[in-house]
C-alpha positions in Angstrom: 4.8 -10.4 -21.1 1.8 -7.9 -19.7 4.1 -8.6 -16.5 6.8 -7.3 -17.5 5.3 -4.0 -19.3 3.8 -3.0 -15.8 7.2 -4.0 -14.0 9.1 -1.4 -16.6 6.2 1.1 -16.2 6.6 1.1 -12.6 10.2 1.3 -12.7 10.2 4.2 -15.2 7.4 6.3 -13.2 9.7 5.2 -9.8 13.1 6.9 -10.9 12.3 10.8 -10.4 11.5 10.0 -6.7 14.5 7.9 -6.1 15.6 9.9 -3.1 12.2 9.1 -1.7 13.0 5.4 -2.3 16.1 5.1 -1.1 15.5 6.0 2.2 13.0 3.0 2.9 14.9 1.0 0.6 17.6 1.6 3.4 15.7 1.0 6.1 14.4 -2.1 4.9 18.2 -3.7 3.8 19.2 -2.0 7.7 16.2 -4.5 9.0 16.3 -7.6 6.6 20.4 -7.9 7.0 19.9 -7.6 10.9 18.0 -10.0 11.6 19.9 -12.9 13.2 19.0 -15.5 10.0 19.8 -13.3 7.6 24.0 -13.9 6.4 23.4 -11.7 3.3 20.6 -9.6 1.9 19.7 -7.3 -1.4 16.7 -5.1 -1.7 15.0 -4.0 -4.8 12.2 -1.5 -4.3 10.3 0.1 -6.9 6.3 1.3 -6.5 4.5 -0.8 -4.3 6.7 -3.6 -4.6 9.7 -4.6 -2.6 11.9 -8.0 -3.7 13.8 -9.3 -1.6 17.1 -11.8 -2.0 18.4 -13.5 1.2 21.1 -15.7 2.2 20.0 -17.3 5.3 22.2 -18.8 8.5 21.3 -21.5 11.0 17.5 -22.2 9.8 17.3 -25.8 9.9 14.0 -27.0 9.7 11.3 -25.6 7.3 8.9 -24.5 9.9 12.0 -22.1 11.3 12.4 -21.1 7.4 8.7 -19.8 6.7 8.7 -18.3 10.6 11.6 -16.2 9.1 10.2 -15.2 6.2 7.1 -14.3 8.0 9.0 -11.8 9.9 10.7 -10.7 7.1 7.8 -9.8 5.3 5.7 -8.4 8.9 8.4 -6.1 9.5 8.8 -5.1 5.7 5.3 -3.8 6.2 5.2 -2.5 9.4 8.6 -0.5 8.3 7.1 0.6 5.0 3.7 0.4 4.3 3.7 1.3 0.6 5.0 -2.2 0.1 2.0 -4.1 -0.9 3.8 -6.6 -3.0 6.4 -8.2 -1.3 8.5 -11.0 -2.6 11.4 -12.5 -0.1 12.9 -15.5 -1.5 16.0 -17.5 -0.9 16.4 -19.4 -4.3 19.8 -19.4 -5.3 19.6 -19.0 -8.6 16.8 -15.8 -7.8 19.2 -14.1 -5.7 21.8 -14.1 -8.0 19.4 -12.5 -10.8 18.4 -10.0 -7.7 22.3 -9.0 -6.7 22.8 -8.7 -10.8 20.2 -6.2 -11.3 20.8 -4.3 -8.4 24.5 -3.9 -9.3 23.1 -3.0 -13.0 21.4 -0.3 -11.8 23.9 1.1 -8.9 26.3 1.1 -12.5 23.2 3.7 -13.9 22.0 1.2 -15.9 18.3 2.0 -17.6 15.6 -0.1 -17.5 15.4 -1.8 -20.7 18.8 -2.1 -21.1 18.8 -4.1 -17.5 15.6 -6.7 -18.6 17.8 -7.3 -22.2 20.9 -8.3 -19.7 18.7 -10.3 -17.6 17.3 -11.8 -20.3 19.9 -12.7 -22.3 22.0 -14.0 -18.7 19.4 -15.9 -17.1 16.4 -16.5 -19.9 13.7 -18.2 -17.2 14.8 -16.0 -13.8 13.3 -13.1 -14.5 9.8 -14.6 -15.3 9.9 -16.8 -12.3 10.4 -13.8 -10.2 7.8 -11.6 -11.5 5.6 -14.5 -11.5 7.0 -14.9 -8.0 5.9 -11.4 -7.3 2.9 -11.1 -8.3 4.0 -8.3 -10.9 
């Protein structure tokens, strides 16, 4: 529960420098969707954290998998710095929850309003996520 407090706190303090955000929230999607394994990619940024839900394409063997996801997360930081928690997972049921609050909070959706949707949608997502993140 602590967790989640500091996830909404971060959230809260993050909206007033949106514009800010968006522009390396950009630039990460722009780098995460062009990389050749990625078919499909969301980016939730917020703080020093960055989550990100991929779709991948042609990875066959697990040691291609983590390769990709240690480029992932390399270029995350080398792109944006600021990150220092970086979560990049390809869980199914994770990047649904991560497409879902994204679209929540494109549709101006506040904070607690999004973790009583999530909650009440997925009940054990969220926590494996934040867990997931180190949050």
């Amino acid at each position: 529960m602590k967790k989640l407090l500091v996830l909404l706190l971060c959230l809260c303090f993050c909206l007033p420098n949106v514009a800010k955000a968006c522009d390396k929230k950009d630039d990460v999607s722009f780098f995460v969707s062009s990389h050749q394994y990625t078919a499909d990619a969301t980016v939730l940024t917020f703080g020093k954290y960055c989550i990100v839900g991929v779709r991948t394409k042609g990875i066959l063997l697990k040691s291609q998998a983590q390769k990709y996801f240690d480029d992932i997360e390399q270029g995350i930081k080398t792109i944006a710095p600021e990150y220092t928690q970086i979560y990049v997972t390809n869980d199914l049921q994770e990047v649904v929850v991560i497409k879902d609050v994204n679209k929540k909070i494109n549709e101006g959706m506040g904070v607690l309003q999004i973790y009583n949707y999530v909650k009440q949608k997925y009940p054990n997502a969220i926590d494996k996520i934040i867990s997931g993140a180190n949050i």
